[in-house]
C-alpha positions in Angstrom: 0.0 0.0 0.0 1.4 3.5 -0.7 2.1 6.0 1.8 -0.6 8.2 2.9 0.2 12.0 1.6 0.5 14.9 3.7 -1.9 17.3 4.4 0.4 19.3 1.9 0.8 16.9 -1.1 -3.0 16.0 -0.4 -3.9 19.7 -1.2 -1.5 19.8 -4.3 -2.8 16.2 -5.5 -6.5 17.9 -5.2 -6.2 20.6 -7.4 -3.3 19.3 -10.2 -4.7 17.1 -12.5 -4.1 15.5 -16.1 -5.4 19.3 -17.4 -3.9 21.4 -14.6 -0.3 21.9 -14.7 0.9 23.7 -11.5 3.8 24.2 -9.6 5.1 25.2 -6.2 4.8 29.5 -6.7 1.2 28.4 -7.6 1.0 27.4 -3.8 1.9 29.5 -0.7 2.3 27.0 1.6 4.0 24.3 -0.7 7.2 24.3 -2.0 9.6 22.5 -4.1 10.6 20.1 -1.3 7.1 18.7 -1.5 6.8 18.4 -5.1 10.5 17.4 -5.4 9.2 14.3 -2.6 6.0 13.3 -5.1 8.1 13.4 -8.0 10.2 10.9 -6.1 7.2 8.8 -5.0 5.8 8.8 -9.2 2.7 10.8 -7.5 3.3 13.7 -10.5 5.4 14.3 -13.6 7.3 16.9 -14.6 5.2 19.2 -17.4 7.6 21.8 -18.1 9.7 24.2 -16.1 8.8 23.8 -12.4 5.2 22.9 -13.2 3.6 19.4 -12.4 0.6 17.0 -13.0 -0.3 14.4 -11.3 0.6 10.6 -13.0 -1.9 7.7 -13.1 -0.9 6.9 -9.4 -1.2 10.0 -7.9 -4.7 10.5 -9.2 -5.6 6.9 -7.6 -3.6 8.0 -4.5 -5.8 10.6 -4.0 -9.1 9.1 -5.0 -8.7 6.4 -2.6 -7.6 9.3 0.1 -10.9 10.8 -0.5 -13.0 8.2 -0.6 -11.0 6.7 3.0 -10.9 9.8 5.1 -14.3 11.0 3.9 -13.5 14.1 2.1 -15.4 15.2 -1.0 -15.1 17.3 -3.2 -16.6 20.4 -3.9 
């Protein structure tokens, strides 16, 4: 099973997807560290200069997250 995200790759992982392409200066409170850690973990893919989106994993990452700690989105 895959390691449970923080409450700050959990934020990045809800709002990048295959269409958005963000990176850490879109983010106050998440920096490259973060992204530099979920790039490690095959969560997202590089897209361009410092901007990300999130790989087939990440987006099952944080679907299960979701549906397991009973957010939802809005």
């Amino acid at each position: 099973m895959p390691q449970r995200p923080s409450n700050r790759e959990m934020k990045a992982l809800y709002h990048l997807g295959e269409d958005n392409v963000l990176g850490p200066d879109d983010f106050k409170d998440i920096g490259e560290k973060t992204f530099a850690g979920m790039l490690k973990k095959k969560w997202v893919e590089e897209a361009g200069l410092g901007k990300f989106r999130t790989t087939e994993k990440g987006r099952i990452i944080h679907d299960e997250e979701v549906y397991f700690t009973g957010r939802w989105k809005r």
